[in-house]
N, C-alpha and C positions, 0 to 999 in steps of 0.2 A: 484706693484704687480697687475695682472690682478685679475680681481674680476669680481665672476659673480652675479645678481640681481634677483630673480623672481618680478614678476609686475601684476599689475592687468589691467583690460581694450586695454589691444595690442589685436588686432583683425584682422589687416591685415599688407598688406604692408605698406599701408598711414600711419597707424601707426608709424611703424617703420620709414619711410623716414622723418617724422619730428619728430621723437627724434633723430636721426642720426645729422638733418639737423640745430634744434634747438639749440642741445647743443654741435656739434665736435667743437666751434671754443674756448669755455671751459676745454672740457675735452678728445680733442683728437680724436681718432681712438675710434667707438663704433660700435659694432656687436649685431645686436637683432635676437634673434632664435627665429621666429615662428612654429619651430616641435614641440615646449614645451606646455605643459601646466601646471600650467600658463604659457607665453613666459619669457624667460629671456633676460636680456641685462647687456652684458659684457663691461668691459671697464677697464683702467688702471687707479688705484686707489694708488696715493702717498702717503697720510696720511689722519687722520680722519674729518678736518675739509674740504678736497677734497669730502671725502666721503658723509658728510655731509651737504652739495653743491650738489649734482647731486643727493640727495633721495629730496629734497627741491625744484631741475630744474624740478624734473620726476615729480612731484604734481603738478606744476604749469602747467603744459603740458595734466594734468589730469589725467596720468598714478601714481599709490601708488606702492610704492617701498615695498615687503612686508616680506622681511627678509632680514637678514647682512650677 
């Protein structure tokens, strides 16, 4: 199921290119909107411990995943 994220701290494109860049070979195809605010970043989401993997990559990367 595609699932979307809000995030705190995305601020630009850099941003986005290494979340994109850090975690596609994990979790695939991922799309970060910076029209948003906060930005979101979508991505296909199989089950909960996928889920819970990629709110855990997005922290390590410094970005807080900040709803489900």
């Amino acid at each position: 199921m595609n699932k979307t994220f809000k995030a705190k701290n995305i601020s630009c494109g850099g941003c986005a290119s290494l979340i994109i860049n850090s975690l596609k070979d994990d979790f695939g195809i991922i799309d970060v909107n910076l029209d948003t605010e906060p930005k979101e970043v979508s991505l296909e989401i199989i089950h909960d411990k996928q889920e819970v993997n990629f709110k855990a990559a997005m922290l390590d990367l410094g970005f807080e995943v900040i709803n489900d």
